[in-house]
Structures are given as C-alpha cells and as structure tokens.
C-alpha positions as CSV (number, residue, x, y, z in Angstrom):
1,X,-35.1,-7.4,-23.6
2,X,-31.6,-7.2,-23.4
3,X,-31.4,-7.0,-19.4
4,X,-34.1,-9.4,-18.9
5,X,-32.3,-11.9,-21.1
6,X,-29.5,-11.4,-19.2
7,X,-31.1,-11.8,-15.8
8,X,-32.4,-15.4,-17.1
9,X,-28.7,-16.4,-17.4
10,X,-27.7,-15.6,-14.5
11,X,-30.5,-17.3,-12.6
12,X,-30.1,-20.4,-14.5
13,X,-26.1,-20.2,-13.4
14,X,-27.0,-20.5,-9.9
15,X,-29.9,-22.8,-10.3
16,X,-27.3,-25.3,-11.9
17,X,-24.5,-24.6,-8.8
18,X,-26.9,-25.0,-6.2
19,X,-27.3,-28.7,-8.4
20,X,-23.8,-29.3,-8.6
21,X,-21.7,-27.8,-6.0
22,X,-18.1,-26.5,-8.1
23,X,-14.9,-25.4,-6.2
24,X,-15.1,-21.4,-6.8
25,X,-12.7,-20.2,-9.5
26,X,-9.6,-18.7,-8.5
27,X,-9.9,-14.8,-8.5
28,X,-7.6,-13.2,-10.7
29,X,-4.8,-10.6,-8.9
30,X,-5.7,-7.6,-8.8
31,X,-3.4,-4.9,-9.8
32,X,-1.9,-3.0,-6.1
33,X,-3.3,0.9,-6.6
34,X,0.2,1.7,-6.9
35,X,0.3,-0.7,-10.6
36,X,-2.6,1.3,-11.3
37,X,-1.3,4.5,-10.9
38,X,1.6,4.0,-12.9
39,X,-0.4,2.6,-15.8
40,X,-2.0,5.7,-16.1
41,X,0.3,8.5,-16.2
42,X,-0.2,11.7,-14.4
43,X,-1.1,15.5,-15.5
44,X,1.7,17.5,-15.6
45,X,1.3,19.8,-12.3
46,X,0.8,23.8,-13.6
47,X,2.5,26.6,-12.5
48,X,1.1,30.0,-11.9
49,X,2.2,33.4,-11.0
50,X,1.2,35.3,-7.8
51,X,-1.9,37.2,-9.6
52,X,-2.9,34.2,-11.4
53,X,-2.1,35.8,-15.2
54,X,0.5,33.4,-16.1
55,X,0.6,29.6,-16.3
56,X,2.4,27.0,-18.1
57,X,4.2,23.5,-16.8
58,X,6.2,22.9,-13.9
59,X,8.9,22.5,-15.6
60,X,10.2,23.6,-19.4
61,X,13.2,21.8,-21.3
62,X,16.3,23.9,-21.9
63,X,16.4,25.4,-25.7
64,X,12.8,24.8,-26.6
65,X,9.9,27.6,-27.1
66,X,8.5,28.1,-24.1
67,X,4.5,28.5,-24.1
68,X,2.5,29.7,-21.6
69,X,-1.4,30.5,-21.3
70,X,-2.2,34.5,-20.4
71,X,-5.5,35.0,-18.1
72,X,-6.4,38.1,-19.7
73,X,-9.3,38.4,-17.5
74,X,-6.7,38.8,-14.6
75,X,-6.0,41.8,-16.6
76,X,-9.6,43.1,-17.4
77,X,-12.3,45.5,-16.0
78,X,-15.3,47.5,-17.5
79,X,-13.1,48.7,-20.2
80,X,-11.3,46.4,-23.2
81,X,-7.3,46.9,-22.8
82,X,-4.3,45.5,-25.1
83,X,-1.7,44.0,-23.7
84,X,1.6,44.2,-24.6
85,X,3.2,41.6,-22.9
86,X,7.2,40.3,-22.5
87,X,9.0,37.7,-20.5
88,X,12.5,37.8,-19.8
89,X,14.2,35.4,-22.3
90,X,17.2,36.8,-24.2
91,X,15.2,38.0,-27.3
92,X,11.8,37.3,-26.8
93,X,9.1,38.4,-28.6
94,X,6.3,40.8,-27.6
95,X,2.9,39.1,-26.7
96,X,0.1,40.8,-27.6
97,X,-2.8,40.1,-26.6
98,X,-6.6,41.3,-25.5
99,X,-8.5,41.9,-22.5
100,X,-12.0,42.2,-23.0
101,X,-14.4,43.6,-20.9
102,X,-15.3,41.6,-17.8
103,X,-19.2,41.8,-18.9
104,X,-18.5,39.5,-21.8
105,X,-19.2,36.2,-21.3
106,X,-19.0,34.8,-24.6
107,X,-15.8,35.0,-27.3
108,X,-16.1,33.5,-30.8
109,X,-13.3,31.8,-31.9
110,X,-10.9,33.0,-34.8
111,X,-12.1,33.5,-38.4
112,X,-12.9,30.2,-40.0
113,X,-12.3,28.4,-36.9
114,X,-8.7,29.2,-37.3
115,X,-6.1,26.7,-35.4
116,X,-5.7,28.0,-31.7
117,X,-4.0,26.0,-29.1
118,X,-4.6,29.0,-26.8
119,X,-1.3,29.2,-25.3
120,X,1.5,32.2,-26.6
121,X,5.0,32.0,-27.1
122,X,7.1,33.4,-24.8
123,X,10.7,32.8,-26.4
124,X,13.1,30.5,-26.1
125,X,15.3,29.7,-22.8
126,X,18.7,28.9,-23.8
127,X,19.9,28.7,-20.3
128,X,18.5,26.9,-16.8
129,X,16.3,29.0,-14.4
130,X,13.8,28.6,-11.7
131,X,11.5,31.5,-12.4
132,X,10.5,33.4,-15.8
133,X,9.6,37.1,-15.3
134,X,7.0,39.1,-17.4
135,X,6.5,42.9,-17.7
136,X,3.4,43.3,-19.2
137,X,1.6,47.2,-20.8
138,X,-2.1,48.2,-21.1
139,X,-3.4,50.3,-23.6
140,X,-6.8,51.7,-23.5
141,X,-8.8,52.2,-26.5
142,X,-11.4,52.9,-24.9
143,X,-10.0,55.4,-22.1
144,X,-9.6,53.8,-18.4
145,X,-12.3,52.3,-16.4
146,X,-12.8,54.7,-13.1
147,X,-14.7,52.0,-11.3
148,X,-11.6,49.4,-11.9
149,X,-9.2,48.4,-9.4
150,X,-5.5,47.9,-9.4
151,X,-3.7,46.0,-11.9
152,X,-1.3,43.2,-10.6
153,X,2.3,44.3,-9.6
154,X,4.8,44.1,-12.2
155,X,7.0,42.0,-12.8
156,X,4.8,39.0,-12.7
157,X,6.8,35.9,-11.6
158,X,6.3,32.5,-13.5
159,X,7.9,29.5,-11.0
160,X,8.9,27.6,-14.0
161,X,11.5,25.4,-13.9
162,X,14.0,25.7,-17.4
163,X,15.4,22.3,-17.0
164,X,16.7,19.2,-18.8
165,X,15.0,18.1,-22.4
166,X,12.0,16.9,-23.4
167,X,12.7,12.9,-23.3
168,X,12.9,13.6,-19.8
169,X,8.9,15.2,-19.7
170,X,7.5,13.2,-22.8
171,X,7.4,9.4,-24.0
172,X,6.9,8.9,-27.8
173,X,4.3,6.3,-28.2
174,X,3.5,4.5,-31.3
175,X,0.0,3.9,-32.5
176,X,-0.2,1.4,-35.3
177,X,-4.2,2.0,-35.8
178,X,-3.3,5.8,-36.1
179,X,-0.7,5.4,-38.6
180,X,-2.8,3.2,-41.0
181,X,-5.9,5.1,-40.4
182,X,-4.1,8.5,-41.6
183,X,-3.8,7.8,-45.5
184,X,-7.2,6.6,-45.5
185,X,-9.2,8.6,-43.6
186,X,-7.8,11.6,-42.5
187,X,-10.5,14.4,-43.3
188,X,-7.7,17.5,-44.8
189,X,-8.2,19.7,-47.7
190,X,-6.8,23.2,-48.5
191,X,-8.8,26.1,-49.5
192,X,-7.7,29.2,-51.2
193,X,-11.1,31.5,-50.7
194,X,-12.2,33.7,-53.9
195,X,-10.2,35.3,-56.2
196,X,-10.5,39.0,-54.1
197,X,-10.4,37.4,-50.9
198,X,-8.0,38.6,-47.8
199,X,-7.9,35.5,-46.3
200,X,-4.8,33.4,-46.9
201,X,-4.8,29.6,-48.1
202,X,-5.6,27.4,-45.6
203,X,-4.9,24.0,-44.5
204,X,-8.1,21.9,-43.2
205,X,-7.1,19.2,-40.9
206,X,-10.9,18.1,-39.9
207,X,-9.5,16.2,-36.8
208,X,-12.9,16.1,-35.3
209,X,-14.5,14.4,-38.0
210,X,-16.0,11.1,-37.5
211,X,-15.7,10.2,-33.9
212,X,-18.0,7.7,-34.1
213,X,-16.0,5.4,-36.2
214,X,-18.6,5.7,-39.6
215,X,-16.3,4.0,-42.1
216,X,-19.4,5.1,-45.1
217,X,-18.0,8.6,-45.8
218,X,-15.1,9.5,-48.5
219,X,-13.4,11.3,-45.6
220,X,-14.3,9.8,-42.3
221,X,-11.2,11.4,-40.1
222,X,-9.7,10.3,-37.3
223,X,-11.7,11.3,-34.3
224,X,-12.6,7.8,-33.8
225,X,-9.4,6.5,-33.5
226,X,-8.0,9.7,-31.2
227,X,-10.5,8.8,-29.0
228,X,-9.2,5.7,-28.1
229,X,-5.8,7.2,-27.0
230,X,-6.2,10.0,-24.7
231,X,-3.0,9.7,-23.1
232,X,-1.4,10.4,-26.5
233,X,-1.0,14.4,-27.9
234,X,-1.3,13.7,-31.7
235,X,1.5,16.5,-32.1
236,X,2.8,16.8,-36.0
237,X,4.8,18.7,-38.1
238,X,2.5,19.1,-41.9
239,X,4.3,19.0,-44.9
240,X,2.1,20.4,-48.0
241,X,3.5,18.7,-50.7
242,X,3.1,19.0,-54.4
243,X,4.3,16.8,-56.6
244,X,7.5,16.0,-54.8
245,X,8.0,19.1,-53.4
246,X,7.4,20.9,-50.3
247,X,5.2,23.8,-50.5
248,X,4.8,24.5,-47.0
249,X,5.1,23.4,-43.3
250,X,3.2,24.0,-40.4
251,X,2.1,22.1,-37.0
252,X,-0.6,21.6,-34.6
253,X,-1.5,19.1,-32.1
254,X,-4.7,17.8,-31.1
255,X,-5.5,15.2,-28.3
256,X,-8.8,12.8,-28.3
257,X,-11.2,13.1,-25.3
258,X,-12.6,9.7,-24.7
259,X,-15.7,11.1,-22.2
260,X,-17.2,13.4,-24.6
261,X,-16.3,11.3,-28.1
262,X,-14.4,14.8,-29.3
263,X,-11.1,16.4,-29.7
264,X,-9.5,19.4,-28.0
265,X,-8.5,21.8,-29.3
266,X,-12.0,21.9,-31.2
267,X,-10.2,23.7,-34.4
268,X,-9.5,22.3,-37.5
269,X,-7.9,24.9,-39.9
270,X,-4.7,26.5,-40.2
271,X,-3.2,29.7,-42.1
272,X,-1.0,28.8,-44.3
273,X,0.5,31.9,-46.3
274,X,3.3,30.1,-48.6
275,X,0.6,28.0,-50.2
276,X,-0.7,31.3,-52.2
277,X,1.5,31.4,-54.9
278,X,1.5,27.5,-55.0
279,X,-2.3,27.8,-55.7
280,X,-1.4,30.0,-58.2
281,X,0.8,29.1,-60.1
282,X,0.1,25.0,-60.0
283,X,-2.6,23.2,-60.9
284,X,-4.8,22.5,-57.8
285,X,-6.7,19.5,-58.9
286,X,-4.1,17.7,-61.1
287,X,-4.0,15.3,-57.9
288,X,-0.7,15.5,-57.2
289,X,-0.9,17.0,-53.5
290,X,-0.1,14.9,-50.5
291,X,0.6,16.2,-47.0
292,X,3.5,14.5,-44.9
293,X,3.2,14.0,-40.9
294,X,6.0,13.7,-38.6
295,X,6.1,13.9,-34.8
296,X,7.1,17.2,-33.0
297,X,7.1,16.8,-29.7
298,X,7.9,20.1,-29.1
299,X,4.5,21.3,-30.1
300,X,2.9,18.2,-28.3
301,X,4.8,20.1,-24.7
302,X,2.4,22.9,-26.0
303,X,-0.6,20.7,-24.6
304,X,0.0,21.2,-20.8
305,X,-1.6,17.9,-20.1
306,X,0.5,15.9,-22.5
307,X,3.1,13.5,-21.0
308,X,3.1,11.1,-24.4
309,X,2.9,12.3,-27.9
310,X,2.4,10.1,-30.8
311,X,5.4,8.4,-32.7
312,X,5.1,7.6,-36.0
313,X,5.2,8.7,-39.8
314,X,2.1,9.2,-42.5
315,X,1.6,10.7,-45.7
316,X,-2.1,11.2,-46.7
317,X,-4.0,12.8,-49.8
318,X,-5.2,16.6,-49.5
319,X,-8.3,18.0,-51.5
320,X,-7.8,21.2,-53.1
321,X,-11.1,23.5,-52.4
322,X,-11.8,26.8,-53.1
C-alpha cells in the first residue's frame, strides 16, 4: 500500500506540471568528493610485520601503552603451542599467548563473556622509533608437530611509527544524546557469583543491550544510541563507586556498528578483583552504588579503527547481583 500510494503522488505531480508549466527548482550544490571525504574520516592504515603475526597502527604516540593484535595462527600447526612473546620496549612485559591447532575452526570467547578487546600490551615506548621488534618462544604441550613447517624468523619487525601524542591521531567528540542517555539507560550491574565461587566480582556493562531504541525496559542500554555514532570509540575509564567512595577502576571501549544494529567488541563484562572485599564488607543493595565514566582516549587508540573517541562525563546507577 505504501509504494502504491506513493506512486499516485508522484503521478498526480506530473499530471499537474504538464498543466502548469513551473521554472525547475534550483538544484542544491552538491558537496565536491573531496568535502565528502573529509566529512567522513578515514581508517587508520595497519601495520604488519613480514610474517604477518604482528599488527597494530601506523603510528603510536610517544609514552602511551602500545597495543598490538598477535595472529597466533601465523604461529600454529597440527599441534597447540604457547607463546611467550616480548617486544623491545625498555621493560615490557611478557605476552602470553595461545596457538591453537590449525584444525580448529571455532574458539569460544572468555568465561562469562569476559571483556576482550583482542589486542595485548606490548609496553610502553618512552622514546621515538620507526620499528618495534618482537622475540617470541613456543612451548609444546603437546610435543612438536612432524608434519609442520618452519616458524617465522625471529626477530619479528613491527613498522610502527612511536611518534607525537594522541591529539595528533584522535579528536574528542562530544555526544550530547550519549551523555543524557547514560544515567538513564545504561544496562550495568555487578555480580559477585556464589559464596564458594572462583570467579572474581564482575562489572556488567551490557553495551549491546537495546539497539533498537525500546525505551519499555528498566534497563534499555545504549546500543541504540552507539549506533548512531560509528565514527566515535565510546572509550571510558569506570569508576565503581560506593557511597562516595571509589571502590574500583577499570576501562573498556566499545564502538557502535550502524550496518548490523550491534556493538564491537560483542563483550559486556569485566573482572574486577578490588570489588571482593567491597561486596563483602558493604551492603550491596543499600543503593548507594554509582559508577562514574570519564573519557580515556588512550584505551579508545586500542580500537585500531578509532580516529574520534567520545568526550564527555556521566555517572549512572549500578545493580548489585549475585
């Protein structure tokens, strides 16, 4: 009905110009391709090394934790390997990591779809460079694979520029709708597990909740509004708060994907080990916890597609679950 009522409009339009001839309205400019372009701002080109293992941006700012993404299946065969892995940055940590099999074809994610922006921290230049190098070790808990062939050369070189700060590779952008949404709909509890459970307390940020926009629900979340922004990393550092006082911090960044109506990464919950005692010792559903959100837009480099990361300040309520 709808097109067909639509089609009748139109024809009636050009039944009453061919009646009474009208100058043609002036066509509105058109932006040049090169308005476009800049509108839009570009992906962050990657950087990889030789072997493909290692990638991360172009180019890294000077004193800030350098991430970069590990194709452990560079580094796989018939046989599951860990990999001890280290760039090097003056003091940098060991990666560890896993190779599984190549036959596997499906991973599940962490326990209790545990945060994971998939990228591992490398350490922290201090100093400019144009390359990062990696050494990297295989153990085989299974014993070696006689059918696999060589490993790539060592050390791996990473073409990453250590330059400058991160105004020059991100803009902070405000978004108004975020920032009001937040106290009212952002979908967060934290859950402690039962009494002789292993798991630590955990912070639910349920991001990718609601991208639909259904205003009916006590907690709709923010997905809906995400979506509308995906040029923007929503990149924050999380205060737990109880009463006043800080119980914790962590961070995360998410970024909406307005093609499928989701978020990546698809993850909602984060460890958070300080909160124990805090469970235990104060009472969880006296209503008196609140979790602040600042910007870090060092987290938001952490998304390598990320060239704006949202500006702005929210505190919002936090359920307290078992």
């Amino acid at each position: 009905m709808k097109i067909c009522a639509a089609c009748a409009v139109v024809a009636l339009s050009a039944t009453t110009f061919a009646q009474s001839p009208k100058p043609a309205p002036k066509a509105e400019r058109q932006p040049r391709k090169e308005e476009a372009a800049a509108a839009v701002p570009a992906t962050p080109p990657l950087v990889t090394d030789a072997a493909g293992v290692l990638s991360t941006r172009a180019v890294w700012p000077i004193g800030v934790p350098l991430y970069v993404r590990v194709n452990t299946f560079a580094l796989a065969d018939g046989k599951p390997h860990t990999i001890t892995m280290r760039s090097d940055i003056a003091q940098a940590p060991a990666m560890e990591l896993f190779a599984y099999p190549v036959r596997v074809v499906c991973i599940l994610s962490g326990p209790d779809q545990t945060w994971d922006d998939l990228n591992t921290f490398a350490g922290t230049p201090l100093a400019a460079t144009d390359a990062v190098r990696f050494t990297y070790t295989l153990a085989d808990p299974q014993g070696n694979d006689p059918a696999a062939g060589p490993k790539p050369a060592q050390p791996l070189t990473l073409p990453v520029q250590i330059k400058g700060s991160i105004t020059d590779l991100l803009t902070p952008t405000p978004l108004p709708d975020l920032e009001k949404a937040i106290p009212k709909q952002l979908n967060a509890a934290l859950y402690l597990g039962g009494e002789f459970s292993k798991k630590p307390a955990r912070l639910w940020i349920g991001t990718y909740t609601n991208c639909e926009g259904d205003s009916g629900t006590k907690y709709p979340g923010i997905c809906n509004i995400l979506v509308k922004h995906p040029d923007v990393t929503f990149a924050v550092k999380i205060d737990v708060i109880h009463d006043g006082v800080i119980v914790a911090t962590t961070s995360a960044w998410w970024r909406g994907e307005s093609k499928y109506k989701t978020v990546t990464p698809f993850e909602g919950m984060l460890a958070l080990t300080p909160v124990v005692e805090a469970f235990r010792s104060l009472d969880r559903t006296d209503g008196k916890w609140r979790l602040h959100l600042t910007p870090a837009p060092e987290v938001a480099l952490r998304d390598f597609e990320s060239t704006r990361y949202w500006k702005g300040e929210a505190t919002a309520p936090v359920r307290a679950d078992e």
